[in-house]
N, C-alpha and C positions, 0 to 999 in steps of 0.2 A: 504493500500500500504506500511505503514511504517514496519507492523508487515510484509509484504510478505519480503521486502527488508531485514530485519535485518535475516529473518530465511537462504534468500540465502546466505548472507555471514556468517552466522555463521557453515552452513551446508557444504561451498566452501572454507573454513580457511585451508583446509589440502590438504597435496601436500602427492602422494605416492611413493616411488621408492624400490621398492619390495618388502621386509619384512620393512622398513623402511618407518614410519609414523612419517611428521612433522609438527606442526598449527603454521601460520604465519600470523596473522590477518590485522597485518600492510602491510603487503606485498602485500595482497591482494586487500585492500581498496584503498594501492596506486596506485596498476593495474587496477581497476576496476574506477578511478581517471580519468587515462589518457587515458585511451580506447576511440576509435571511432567508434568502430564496435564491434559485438559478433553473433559470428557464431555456430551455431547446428548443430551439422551432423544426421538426420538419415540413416540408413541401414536393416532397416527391414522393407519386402513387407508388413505383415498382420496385419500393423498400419499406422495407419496417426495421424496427430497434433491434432484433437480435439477427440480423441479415447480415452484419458488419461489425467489427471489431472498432471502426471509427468511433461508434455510441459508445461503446463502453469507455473506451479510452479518454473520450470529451467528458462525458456526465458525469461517466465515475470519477474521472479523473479529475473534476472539480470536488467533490464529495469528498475522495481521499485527502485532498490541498488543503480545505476547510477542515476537514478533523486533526488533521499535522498540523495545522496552526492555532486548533482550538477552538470548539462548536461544530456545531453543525447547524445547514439548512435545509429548508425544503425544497427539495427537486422535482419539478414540473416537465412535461414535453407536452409541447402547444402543435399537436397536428394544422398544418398549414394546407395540406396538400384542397385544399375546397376554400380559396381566398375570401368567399363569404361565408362559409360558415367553421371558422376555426374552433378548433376542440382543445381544452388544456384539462392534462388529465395528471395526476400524480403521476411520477417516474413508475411508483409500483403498480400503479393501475395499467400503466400501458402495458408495459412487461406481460401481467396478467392477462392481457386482453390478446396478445401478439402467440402467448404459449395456447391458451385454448380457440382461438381462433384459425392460427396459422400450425404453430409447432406440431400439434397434436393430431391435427384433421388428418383423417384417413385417406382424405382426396390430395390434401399437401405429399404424405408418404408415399403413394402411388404414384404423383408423380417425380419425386426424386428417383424411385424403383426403376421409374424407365430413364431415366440419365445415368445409370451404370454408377460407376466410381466417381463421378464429379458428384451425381446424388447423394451416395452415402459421405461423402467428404461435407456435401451441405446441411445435411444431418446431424453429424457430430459438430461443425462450427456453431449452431446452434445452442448446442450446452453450453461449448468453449466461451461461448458471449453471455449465455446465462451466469455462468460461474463466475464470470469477469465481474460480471455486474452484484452479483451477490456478496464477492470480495472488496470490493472498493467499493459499496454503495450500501449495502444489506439492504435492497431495496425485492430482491427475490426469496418469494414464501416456500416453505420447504414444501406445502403442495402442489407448488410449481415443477419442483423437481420428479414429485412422485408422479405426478401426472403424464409429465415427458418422459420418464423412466418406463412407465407402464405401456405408453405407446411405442417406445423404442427398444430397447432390451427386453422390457415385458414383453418382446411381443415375436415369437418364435420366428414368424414370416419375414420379420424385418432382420433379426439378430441372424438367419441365412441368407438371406439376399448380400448383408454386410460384409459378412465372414466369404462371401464368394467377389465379389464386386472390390470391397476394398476394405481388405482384413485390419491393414495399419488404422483407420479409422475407428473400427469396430474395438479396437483395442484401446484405443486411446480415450473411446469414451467409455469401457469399464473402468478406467486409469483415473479418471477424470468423477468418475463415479463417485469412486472408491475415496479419491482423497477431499474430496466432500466432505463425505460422510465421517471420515478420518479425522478431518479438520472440524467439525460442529458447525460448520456450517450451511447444513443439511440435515437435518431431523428427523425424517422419515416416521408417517404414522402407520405405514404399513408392517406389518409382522412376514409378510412373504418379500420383502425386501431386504429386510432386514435376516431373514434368512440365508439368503443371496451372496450377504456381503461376510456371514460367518461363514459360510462355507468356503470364498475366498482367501477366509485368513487361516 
């Protein structure tokens, strides 16, 4: 968290005003200080927040900055993509809404099944960005985990298709799973999960 924090302010130091580029690092820390809130806009339809490591790395990466220097705020993502009718919804509400909407749908998984090995690569990034965000943010419920667990490992059709298409993946997100759950930062209320993960160790 400290490395994520220190790359957002380092990466967030410059202010642009057209061909004029200025790093103000004090200025920033002291903004990032007093803040109570920090808002995201997206505006683009053929993405969502766990599609890219970019969101974690911005939001979270504001959220780690602010706890490294002391508080925290509330984080917001203000849906842009409908310029009249914009939606601002909790960081964790989005999340939520993006895992049982998108991550989870059995029509989302079918079609990554037919994109081979890019699919299942899209798959596991999916946690990879859950778990980001979980990390630098704790803004992801541990029913979010079980939920996407259930549809993806739970779920025999997928854990083959994986293990044939693109085994490094499939592994990565037991790995990934695993130190989760390792770390407390995943809670699981399921008892067949939890099963799962002793029989691992």
């Amino acid at each position: 968290r400290k490395a994520a924090a220190n790359a957002w302010i380092t990466a967030s130091q410059y202010a642009v005003n057209g061909s004029q580029i200025t790093q103000n690092k004090e200025a920033l820390i002291s903004r990032i200080q007093k803040a109570d809130s920090f808002v995201h806009m997206q505006d683009m339809l053929e993405t969502d927040i766990l599609l890219s490591s970019d969101y974690a790395a911005h939001e979270g990466g504001f959220a780690a900055a602010k706890k490294e220097l002391g508080g925290e705020a509330s984080l917001y993502h203000l849906d842009h993509t409908n310029p009249d009718k914009p939606i601002a919804r909790r960081l964790s509400e989005e999340i939520a809404r993006v895992v049982h909407t998108r991550a989870t749908s059995p029509d989302w998984l079918a079609g990554m099944m037919r994109h081979g090995h890019r699919g299942a690569a899209e798959i596991a990034a999916t946690l990879f960005h859950m778990a980001a965000f979980s990390n630098l943010a704790n803004v992801v419920g541990g029913h979010l985990f079980d939920s996407f667990y259930d549809a993806t490992l739970g779920n025999q059709e997928i854990v083959c298709f994986m293990r044939k298409a693109n085994p490094e993946a499939l592994n990565a997100m037991q790995d990934c799973f695993e130190k989760l759950h390792k770390s407390g930062l995943w809670q699981t209320r399921r008892n067949s999960i939890r099963a799962s993960f002793e029989v691992m160790e």
